[in-house]
C-alpha positions as CSV (number, residue, x, y, z in Angstrom):
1,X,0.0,0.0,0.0
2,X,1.2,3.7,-0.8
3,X,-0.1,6.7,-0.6
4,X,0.2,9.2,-3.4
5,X,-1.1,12.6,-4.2
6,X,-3.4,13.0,-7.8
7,X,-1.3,15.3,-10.0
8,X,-2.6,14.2,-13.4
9,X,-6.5,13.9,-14.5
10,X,-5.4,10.2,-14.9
11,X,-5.1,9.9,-10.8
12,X,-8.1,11.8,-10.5
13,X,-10.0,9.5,-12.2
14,X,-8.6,6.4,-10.6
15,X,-9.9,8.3,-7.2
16,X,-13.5,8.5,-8.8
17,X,-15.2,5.5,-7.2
18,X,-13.7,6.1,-3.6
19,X,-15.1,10.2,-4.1
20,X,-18.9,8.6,-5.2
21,X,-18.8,6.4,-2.2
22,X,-19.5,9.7,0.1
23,X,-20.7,12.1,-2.9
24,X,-22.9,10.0,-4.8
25,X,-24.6,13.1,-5.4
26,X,-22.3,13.9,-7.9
27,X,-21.8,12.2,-11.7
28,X,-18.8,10.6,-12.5
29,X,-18.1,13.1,-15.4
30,X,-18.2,16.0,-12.9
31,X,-15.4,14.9,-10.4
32,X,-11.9,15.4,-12.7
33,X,-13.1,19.0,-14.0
34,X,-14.0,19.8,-10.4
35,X,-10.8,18.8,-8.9
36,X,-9.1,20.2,-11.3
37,X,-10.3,23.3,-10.6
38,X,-10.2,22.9,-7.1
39,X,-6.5,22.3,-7.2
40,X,-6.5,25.8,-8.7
41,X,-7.2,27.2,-5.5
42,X,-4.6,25.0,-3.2
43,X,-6.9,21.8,-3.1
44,X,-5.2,18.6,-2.3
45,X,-6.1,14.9,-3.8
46,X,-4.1,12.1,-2.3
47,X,-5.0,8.3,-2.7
48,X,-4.3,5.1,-1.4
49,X,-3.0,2.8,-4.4
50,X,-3.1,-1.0,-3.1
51,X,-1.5,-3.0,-6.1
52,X,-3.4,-0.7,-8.4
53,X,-6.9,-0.4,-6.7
54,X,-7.8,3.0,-4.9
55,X,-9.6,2.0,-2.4
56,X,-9.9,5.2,-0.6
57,X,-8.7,9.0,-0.9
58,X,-8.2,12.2,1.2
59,X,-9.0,15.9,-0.1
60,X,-7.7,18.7,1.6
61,X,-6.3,22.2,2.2
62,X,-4.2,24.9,3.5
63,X,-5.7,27.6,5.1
64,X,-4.5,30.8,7.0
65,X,-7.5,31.2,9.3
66,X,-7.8,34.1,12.3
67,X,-9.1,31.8,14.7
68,X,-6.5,28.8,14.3
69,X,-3.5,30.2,12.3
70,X,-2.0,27.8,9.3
71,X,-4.6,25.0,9.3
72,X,-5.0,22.0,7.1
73,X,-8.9,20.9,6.2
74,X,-9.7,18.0,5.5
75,X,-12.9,18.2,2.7
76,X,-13.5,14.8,2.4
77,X,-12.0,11.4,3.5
78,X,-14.0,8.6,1.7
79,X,-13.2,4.2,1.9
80,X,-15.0,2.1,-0.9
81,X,-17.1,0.3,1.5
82,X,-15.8,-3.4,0.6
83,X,-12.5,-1.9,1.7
84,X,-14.0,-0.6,4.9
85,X,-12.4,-1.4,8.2
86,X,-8.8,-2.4,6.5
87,X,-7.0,0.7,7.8
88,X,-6.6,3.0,4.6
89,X,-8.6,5.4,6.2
90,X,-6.2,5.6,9.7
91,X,-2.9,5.8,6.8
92,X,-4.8,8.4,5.1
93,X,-5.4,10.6,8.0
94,X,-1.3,10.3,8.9
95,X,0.0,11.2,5.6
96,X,-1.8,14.2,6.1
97,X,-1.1,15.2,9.7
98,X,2.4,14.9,8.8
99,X,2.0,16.5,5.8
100,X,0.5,19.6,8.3
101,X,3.6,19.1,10.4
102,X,5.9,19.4,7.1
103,X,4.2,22.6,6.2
104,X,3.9,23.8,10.2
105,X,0.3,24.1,10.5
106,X,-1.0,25.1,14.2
107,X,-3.8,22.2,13.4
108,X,-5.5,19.6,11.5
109,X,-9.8,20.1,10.9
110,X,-12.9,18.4,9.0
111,X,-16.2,18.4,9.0
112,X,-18.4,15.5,9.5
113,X,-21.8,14.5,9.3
114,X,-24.3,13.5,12.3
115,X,-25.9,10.5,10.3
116,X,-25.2,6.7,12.1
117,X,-23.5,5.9,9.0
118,X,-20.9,8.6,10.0
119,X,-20.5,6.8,13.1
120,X,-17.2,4.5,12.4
121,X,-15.4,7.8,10.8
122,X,-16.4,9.5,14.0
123,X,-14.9,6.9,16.2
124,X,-11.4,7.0,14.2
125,X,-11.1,10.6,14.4
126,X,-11.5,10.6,18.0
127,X,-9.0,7.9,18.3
128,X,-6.7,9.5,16.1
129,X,-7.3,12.1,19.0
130,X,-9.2,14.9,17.4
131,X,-11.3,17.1,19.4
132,X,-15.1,17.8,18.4
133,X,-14.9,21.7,19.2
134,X,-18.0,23.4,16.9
135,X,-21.2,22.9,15.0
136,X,-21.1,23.7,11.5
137,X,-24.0,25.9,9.9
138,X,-24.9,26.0,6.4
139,X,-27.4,28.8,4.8
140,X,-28.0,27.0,1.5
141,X,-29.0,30.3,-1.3
């Protein structure tokens, strides 16, 4: 198992059915131009690649915030859910703390739903010892 970072739309697309597994809302056909021009504006795609399978991927960011300093935010962290439960999640969510320790962010943050099924994420980010320290409000225009 390795972990690399989507550079070309050809990685993007291999991270496709790992990103529909927690935004099905989305069509496949969507996901490389949006990346793309995410990664415009500092966005981050990184993948597990398990002997040519991606069974999972990170997305993230760099932000200079007033209330936390240099942070990295996690958008999404998304397991195929046959590959649920094997760990590529917990590698994931190192490569990027040290990838905020490399680039000397104050912290690490995400967002995550309330729904049951966001129950086992919930329970490794506590282990991995994050702190659940706001609610997150959305005005939808």
């Amino acid at each position: 198992m390795m972990i690399r970072k989507a550079l070309t739309p050809a990685d993007i697309e291999r991270c496709i059915p790992a990103i529909l597994a927690l935004r099905p809302h989305l069509s496949p056909e969507q996901i490389v131009p949006q990346v793309q021009l995410q990664q415009q504006e500092g966005f981050h795609l990184a993948f597990v690649d398990d002997e040519g399978t991606v069974p999972a991927a990170i997305s993230y960011r760099i932000m200079n915030l007033l209330y936390s300093g240099k942070t990295l935010y996690i958008d999404d962290l998304s397991t195929l859910p046959e590959a649920r439960g094997k760990g590529y999640a917990n590698a994931l969510l190192d490569f990027v703390i040290d990838e905020a320790r490399t680039l000397g962010c104050t912290c690490v943050t995400l967002d995550s739903g309330h729904a049951p099924a966001r129950y086992d994420a919930h329970r490794l980010y506590l282990k991995k010892r994050f702190n659940i320290v706001s609610h997150h409000f959305r005005l939808d225009l």
